[in-house]
N, C-alpha and C positions, 0 to 999 in steps of 0.2 A: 235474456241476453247473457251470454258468455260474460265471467271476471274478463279473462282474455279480450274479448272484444273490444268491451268499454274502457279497458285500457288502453288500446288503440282511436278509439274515438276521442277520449281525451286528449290524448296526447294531441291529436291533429287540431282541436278545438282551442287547445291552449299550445297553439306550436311558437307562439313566442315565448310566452314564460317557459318552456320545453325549451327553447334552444338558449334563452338566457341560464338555465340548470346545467341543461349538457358542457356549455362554455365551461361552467365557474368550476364543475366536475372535473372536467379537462384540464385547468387551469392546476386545481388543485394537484391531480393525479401527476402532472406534469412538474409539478414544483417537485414533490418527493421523488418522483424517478431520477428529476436531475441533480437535485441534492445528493440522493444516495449515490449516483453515478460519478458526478464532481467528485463527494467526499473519498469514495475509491480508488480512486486516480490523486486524487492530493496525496493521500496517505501513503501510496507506492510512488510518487514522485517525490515523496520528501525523504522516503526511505531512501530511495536511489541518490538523491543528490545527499543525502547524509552520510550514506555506504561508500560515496566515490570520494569523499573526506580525506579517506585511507585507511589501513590499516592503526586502530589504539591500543592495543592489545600484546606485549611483545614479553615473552615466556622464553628464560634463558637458564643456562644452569647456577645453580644455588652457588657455586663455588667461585661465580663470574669475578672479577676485580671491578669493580663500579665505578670505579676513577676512571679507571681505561675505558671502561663498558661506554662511559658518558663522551669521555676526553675522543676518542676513537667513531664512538657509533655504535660499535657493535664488540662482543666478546668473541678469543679468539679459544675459549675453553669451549670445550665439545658433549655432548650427549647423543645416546645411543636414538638414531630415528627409530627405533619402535614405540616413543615415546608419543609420540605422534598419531601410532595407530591407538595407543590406548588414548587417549583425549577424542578418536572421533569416533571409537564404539562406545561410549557414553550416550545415555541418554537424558532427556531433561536438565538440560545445561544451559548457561548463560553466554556462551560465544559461539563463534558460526566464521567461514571463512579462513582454514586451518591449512595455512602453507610453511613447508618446515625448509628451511636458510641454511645456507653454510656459508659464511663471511671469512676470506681470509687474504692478508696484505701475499703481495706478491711482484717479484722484479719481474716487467716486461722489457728486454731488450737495455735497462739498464732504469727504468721506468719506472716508479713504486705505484702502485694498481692494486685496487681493491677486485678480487675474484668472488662475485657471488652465485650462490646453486639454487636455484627455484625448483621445489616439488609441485607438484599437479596440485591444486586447491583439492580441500577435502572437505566434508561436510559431516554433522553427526545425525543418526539416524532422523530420517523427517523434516530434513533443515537446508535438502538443496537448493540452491539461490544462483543467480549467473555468478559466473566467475568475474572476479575483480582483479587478478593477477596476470599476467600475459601467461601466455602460451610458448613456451622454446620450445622449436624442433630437437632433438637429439644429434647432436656434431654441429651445433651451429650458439655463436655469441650475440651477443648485443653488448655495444661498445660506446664507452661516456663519451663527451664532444673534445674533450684534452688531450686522451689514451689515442683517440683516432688521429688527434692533429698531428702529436708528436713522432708518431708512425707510422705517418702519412698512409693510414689504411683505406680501402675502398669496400666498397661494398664487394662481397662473396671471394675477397681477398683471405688467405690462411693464416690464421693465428697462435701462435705454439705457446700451450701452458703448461708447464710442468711436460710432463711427459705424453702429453695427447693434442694435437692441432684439431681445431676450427675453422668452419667458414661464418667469415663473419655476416651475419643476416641482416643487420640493422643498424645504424649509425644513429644513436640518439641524439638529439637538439643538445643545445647547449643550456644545461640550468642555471648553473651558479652555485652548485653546490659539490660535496664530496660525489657526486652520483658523474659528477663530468671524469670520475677517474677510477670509474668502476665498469669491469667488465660481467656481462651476466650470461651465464647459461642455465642448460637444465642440471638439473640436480645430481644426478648417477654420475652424467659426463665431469664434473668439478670435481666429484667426491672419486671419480678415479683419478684423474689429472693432478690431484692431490695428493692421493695414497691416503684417505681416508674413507675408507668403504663402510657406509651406511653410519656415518658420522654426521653432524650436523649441531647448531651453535646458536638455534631460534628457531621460535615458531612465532610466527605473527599471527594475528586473528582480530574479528571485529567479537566486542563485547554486545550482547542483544540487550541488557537492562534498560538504555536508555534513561539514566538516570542521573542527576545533579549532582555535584559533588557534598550537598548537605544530606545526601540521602547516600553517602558511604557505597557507591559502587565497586572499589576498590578492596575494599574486607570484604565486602560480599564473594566477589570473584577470586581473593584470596584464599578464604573458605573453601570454597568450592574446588579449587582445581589443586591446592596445597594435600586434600587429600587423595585425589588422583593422581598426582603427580609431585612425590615429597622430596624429591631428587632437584628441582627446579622451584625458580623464582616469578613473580608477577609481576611487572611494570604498566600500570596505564598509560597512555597519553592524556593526561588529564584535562587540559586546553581544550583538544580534538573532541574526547567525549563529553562534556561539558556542551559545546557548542551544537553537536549531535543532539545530545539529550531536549538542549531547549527548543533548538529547533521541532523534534518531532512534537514536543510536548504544548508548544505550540498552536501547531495547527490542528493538533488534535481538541485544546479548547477550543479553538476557535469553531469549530465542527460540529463541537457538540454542544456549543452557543447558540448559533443560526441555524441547525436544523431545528431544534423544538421550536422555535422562535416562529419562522416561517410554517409549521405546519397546524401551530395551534392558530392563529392568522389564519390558515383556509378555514378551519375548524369550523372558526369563531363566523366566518364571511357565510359557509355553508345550511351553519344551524340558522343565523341570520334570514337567510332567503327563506329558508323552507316557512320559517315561520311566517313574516312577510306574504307567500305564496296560501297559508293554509291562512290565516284572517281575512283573506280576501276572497277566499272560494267560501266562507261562511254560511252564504248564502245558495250554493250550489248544494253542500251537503245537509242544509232544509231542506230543500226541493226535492233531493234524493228520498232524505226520511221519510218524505210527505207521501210520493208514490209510493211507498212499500218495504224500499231497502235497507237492510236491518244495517245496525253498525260494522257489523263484522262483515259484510260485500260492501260495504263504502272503506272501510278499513284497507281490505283486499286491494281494493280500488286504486288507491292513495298511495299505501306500500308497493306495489305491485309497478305502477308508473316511477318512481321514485329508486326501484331496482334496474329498472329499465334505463332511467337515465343515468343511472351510476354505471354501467354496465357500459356504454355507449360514449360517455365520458374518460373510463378508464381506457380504451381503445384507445381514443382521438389522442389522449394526455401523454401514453405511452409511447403512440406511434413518434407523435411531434417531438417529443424530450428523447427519448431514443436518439431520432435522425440529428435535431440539433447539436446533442453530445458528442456524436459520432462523426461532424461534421465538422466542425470547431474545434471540439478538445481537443484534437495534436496539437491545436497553435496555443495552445495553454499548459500542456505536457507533453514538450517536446520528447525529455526521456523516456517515458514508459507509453507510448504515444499510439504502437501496435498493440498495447494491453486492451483498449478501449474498446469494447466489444458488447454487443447485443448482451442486453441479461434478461433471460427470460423467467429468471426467478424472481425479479422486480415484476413480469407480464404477469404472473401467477401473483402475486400481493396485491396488486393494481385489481383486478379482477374479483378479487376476496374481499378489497376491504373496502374497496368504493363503495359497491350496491351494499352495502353493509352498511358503512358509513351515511348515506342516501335516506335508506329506508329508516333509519334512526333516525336523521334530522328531520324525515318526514313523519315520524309516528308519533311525536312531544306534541307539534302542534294539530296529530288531527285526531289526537285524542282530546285536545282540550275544543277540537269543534264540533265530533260527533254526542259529543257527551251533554251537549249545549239542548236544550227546549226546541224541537225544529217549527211549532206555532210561535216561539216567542224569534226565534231567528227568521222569520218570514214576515214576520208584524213588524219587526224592524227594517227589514229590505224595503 
């Protein structure tokens, strides 16, 4: 008879210990899919709720007044925005999210108002990310809740800066902060409205180290951009990254806690059964010896079933942890929630290392039965 066949034979002869295998396989395969799938989705959910923090990163000129810079907000001395395109043709850099500012005090109608210019977010090579910055149309503002009260403005109402009018696009809420008396546009329109063409007084950006402040974030990234850019100075938000850093840092132990944790537990649960299942058949693979079949087509035998049920396990473990993930996790990551997707490189592992894994837990114990006296293993039956 066929390896083939009597691997089918068995299987039906032993279809419960078979479907209690297939179960634990599945069980298992299904914990590491979802782990890896959870851990994926944590990791870009914490990034994103880390990223929407804000901007820590604020890069002004070297010559700023820092009293004022603090006292004010922001610096009213200027630097050349090509400064801007040299920081995001860099590559292998430690910041991301590169939007270059023009901040400058301004009488509206009799009104002291802060006029800010938003450029387009930039990215440096390899490093595009959703944008975190709004979007201004071109000829159009956005206006603090103070500036609009006291100018009783409306929405798509004209607003005259300097030398060039606005429709204004969007009435912001009221914060509580200097931002209730600040108006925003895009960047070109300010910097003409200004009389300052291709001028600008910041760049903000998010720093990527993710690092504590005993681990020197700040020289690092002074280092780093002090030679790209020696014309300019570094400020962090230190608080902001700080709170960044620990959060991602975080969930990343935690990650890497509970998956080893959880899959050496199946390991251990899997090697368990097989053994279990292979002292118990002790007597089967006498009987086999006795008629004829050499170790190595009982071997066959044994490995061969044992691939099959890995195989059949990885399926079932996949399918189920797939659907459940994909079924659940938005209500668990709300932000990154459309990320959550089939991964069929997990289908392809699942499939590799089951029957792999299988036929290992099945080869310890039936090498220690084939190997056994099959007169002295029948005298004992």
């Amino acid at each position: 008879m066929k390896p083939i066949q009597l691997i089918f034979k068995e299987l039906r002869y032993h279809r419960g210990n078979a479907f209690w295998s297939v179960l634990a396989v599945a069980l298992t395969v299904g914990i590491f899919v979802s782990v890896s799938m959870i851990q994926t989705s944590a990791e870009r959910e914490t990034r994103r709720i880390t990223r929407n923090l804000g901007f820590n990163l604020r890069i002004i000129p070297r010559e700023a007044d820092m009293t004022r810079f603090y006292l004010a907000g922001f610096t009213e001395e200027t630097m050349p925005e090509a400064v801007l395109d040299r920081l995001v043709e860099q590559g292998n850099v430690s910041y991301n999210h590169l939007v270059a500012t023009l901040h400058q005090p301004v009488d509206l109608n009799g009104i002291s108002a802060i006029v800010t210019g938003l450029s387009e977010e930039k990215y440096p090579p390899g490093m595009k990310k959703p944008d975190m910055s709004p979007h201004i149309e071109p000829g159009t503002v956005e206006v603090g809740h103070e500036i609009a009260t006291q100018l009783n403005l409306k929405r798509d109402a004209q607003l005259t800066i300097g030398k060039k009018s606005f429709t204004v696009a969007r009435l912001m809420p009221e914060l509580g902060t200097a931002d209730d008396l600040r108006v925003v546009g895009n960047l070109d329109d300010v910097q003409a409205a200004l009389e300052l063409p291709n001028e600008i007084n910041e760049i903000k950006a998010i720093d990527c180290l993710c690092l504590t402040s005993d681990q020197n974030p700040l020289g690092i990234l002074r280092t780093e951009l002090e030679s790209i850019l020696p014309e300019a100075k570094v400020i962090l938000l230190s608080e902001m990254a700080e709170t960044r850093a620990r959060q991602r840092q975080l969930m990343a132990k935690t990650i890497r806690f509970v998956s080893p944790l959880l899959l050496v537990t199946c390991a251990a649960w899997l090697i368990a059964l097989g053994m279990i299942n292979a002292r118990q058949r002790v007597s089967e693979i006498g009987l086999l010896r006795a008629l004829g079949y050499d170790s190595g087509s009982i071997g066959v035998l044994f490995v061969g079933k044992a691939i099959l049920i890995g195989l059949a396990g990885a399926v079932l473990g996949y399918a189920v942890a797939t659907w459940l993930c994909i079924t659940y996790g938005p209500n668990l990551f709300e932000l990154t929630s459309k990320s959550i997707q089939i991964d069929w490189q997990l289908l392809r592992q699942s499939l590799t290392m089951a029957p792999l894994f299988t036929a290992i837990c099945s080869l310890i114990p039936t090498l220690f039965a084939i190997t056994r006296d099959p007169a002295r293993t029948l005298r004992q039956d």
